[in-house]
C-alpha positions as CSV (number, residue, x, y, z in Angstrom):
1,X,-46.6,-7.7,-13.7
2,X,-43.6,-8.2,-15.0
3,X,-41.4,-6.5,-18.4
4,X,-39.3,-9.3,-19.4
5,X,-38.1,-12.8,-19.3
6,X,-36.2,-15.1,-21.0
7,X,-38.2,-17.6,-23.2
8,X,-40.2,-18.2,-26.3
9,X,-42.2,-14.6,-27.1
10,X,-45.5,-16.5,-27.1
11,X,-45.2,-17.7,-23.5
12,X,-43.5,-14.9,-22.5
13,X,-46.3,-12.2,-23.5
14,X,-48.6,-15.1,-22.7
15,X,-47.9,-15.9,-18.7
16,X,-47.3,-12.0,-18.2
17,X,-50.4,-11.2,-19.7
18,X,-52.7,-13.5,-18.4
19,X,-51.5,-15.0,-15.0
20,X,-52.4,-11.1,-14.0
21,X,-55.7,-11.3,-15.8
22,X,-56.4,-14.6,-14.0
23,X,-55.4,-13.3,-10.5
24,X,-57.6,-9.8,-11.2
25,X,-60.9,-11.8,-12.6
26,X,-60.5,-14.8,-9.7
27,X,-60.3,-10.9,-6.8
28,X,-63.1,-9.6,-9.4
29,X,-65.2,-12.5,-8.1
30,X,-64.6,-12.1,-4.8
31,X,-61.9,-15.2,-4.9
32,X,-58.9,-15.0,-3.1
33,X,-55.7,-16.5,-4.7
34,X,-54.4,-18.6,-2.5
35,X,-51.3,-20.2,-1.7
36,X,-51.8,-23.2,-3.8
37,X,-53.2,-20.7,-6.5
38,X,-49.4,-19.0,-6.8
39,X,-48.1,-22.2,-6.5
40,X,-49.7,-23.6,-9.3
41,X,-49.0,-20.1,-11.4
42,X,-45.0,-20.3,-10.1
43,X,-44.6,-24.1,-11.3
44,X,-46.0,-23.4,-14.5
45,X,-43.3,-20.3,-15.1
46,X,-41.0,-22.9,-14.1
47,X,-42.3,-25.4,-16.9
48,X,-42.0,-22.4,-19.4
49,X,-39.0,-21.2,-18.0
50,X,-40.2,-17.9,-17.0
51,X,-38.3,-16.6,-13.7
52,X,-39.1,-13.3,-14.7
53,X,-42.5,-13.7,-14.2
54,X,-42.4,-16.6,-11.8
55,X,-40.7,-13.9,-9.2
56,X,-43.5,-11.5,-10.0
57,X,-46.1,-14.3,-8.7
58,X,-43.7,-14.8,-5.5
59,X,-43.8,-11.1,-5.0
60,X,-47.0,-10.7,-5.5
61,X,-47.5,-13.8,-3.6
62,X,-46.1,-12.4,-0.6
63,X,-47.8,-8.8,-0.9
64,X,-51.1,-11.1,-0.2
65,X,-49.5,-12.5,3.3
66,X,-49.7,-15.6,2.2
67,X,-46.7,-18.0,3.3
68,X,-44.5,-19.6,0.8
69,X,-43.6,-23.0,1.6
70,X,-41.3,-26.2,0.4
71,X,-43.5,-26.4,-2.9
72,X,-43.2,-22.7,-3.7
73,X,-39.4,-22.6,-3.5
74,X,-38.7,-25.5,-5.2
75,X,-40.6,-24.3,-8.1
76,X,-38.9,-20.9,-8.1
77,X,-35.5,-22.5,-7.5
78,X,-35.9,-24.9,-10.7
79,X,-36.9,-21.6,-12.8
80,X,-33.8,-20.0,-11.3
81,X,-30.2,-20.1,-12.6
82,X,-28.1,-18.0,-11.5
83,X,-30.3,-17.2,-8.4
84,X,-30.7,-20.4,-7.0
85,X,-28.7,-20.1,-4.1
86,X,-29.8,-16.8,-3.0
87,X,-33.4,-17.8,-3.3
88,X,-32.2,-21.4,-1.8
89,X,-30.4,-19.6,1.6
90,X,-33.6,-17.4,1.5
91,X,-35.8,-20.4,1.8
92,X,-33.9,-21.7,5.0
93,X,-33.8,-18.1,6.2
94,X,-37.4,-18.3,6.2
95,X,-37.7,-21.6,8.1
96,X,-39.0,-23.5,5.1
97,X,-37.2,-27.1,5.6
98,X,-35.6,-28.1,1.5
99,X,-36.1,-31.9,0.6
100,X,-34.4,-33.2,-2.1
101,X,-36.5,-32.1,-4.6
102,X,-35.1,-27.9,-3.3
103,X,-32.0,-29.6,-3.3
104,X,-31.7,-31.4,-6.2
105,X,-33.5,-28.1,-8.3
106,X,-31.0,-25.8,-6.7
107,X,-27.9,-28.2,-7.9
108,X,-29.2,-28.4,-11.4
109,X,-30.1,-24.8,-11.7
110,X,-26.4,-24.1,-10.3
111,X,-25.2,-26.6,-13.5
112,X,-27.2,-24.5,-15.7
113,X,-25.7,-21.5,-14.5
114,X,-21.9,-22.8,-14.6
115,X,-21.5,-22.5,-10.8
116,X,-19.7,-25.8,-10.4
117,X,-18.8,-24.9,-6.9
118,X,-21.8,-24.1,-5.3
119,X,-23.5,-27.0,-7.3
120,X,-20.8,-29.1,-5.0
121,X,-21.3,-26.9,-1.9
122,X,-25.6,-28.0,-2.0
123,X,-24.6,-31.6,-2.5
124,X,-22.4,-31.3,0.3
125,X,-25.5,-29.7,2.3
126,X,-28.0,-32.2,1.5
127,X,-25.3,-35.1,2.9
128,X,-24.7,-33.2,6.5
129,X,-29.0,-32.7,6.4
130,X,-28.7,-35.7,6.1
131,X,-30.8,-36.3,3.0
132,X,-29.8,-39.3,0.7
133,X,-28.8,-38.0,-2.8
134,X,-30.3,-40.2,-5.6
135,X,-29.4,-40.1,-9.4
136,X,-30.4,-36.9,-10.5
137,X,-28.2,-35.2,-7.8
138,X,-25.7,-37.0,-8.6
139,X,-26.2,-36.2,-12.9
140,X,-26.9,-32.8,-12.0
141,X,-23.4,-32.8,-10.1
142,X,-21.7,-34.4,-12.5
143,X,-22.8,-32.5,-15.6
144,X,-21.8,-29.5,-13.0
145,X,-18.1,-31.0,-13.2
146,X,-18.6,-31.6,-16.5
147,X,-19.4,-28.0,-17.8
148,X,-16.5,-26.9,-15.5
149,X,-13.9,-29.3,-17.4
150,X,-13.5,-30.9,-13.8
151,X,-13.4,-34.5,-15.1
152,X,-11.4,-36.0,-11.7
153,X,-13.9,-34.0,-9.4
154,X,-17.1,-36.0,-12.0
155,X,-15.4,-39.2,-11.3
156,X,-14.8,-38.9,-7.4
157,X,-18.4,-38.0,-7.4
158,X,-19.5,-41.4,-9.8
159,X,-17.4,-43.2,-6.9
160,X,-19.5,-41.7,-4.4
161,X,-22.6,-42.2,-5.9
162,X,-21.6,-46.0,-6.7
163,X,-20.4,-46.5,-2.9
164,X,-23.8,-44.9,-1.9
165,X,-25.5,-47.8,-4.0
166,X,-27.2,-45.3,-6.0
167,X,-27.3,-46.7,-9.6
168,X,-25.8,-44.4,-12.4
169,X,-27.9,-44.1,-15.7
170,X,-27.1,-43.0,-19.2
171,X,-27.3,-39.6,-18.4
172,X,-25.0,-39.9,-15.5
173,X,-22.3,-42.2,-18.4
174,X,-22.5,-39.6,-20.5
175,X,-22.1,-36.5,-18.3
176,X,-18.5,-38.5,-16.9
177,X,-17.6,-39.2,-20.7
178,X,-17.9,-35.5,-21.3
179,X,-15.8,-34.4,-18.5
180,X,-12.9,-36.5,-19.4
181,X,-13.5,-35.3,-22.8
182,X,-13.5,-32.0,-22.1
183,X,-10.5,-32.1,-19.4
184,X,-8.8,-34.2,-21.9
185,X,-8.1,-36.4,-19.4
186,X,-8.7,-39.9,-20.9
187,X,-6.9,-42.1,-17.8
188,X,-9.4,-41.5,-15.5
């Protein structure tokens, strides 16, 4: 199914041995895993952070014919780091619509993975798809900026998210605090 992920050695050897198991015994009983079936089995790789084997379901996902949709990408998009915008472009390449959930999953993951630019190049996206960003775009954006020692870019985009009325939270404080920190730039 799949030789190696990232994550704890228990849920690694644990998802990759028996989401295969489960898939063979459900065919065994003349079941067919369906789309929701490799949906659930995706999200919970994304819970364990397992994209490893999470990729393997997709795969094996679309060897069955069966269609991924919004749920499906968003789930392999928030297991994803430094894939997340290859699997997001994929997504629209493929006609699924993203919502804000693909949007805000594809931003985080893109934090995660120190990609500060394309983090701000999907919330610019979701604004001309004209999709309201709510706090944890924004926080995801933000720690983005942070991360990249961008601390004038995290508080332009704590502007925004203010002049949007969305309500900042701690997270959002402390992610702006941190960027000014880390861009020793106190004045801001």
């Amino acid at each position: 199914f799949v030789q190696g992920s990232r994550g704890s050695r228990s849920t690694d050897a644990g998802l990759r041995v028996l989401l295969p198991s489960l898939f063979d015994a459900m065919c065994s009983r003349s079941l067919t895993p369906d789309a929701t079936t490799y949906n659930t089995a995706i999200s919970t790789c994304a819970r364990e952070r397992q994209p490893a084997v999470a990729m393997a379901c997709f795969e094996r996902m679309q060897e069955q014919a069966l269609e991924a949709d919004v749920v499906t990408y968003n789930a392999l998009i928030g297991t994803s780091e430094h894939d997340a915008v290859r699997l997001f472009n994929r997504m629209c390449r493929d006609g699924v619509q993203p919502n804000l959930v693909t949007f805000n999953a594809a931003i985080s993951a893109c934090s995660r993975a120190r990609q500060p630019s394309d983090a701000l190049a999907l919330l610019d996206r979701l604004q001309r798809n004209q999709l309201r960003p709510d706090v944890v775009t924004f926080n995801s954006a933000i720690t983005a900026c942070e991360k990249a020692k961008w601390p004038r870019r995290a508080m332009e985009l704590m502007r925004q998210m203010l002049d949007l009325r969305v309500h900042p939270d701690v997270i959002t404080f402390n992610a702006a605090i941190s960027a000014c920190q880390k861009g020793k730039e106190h004045d801001v």
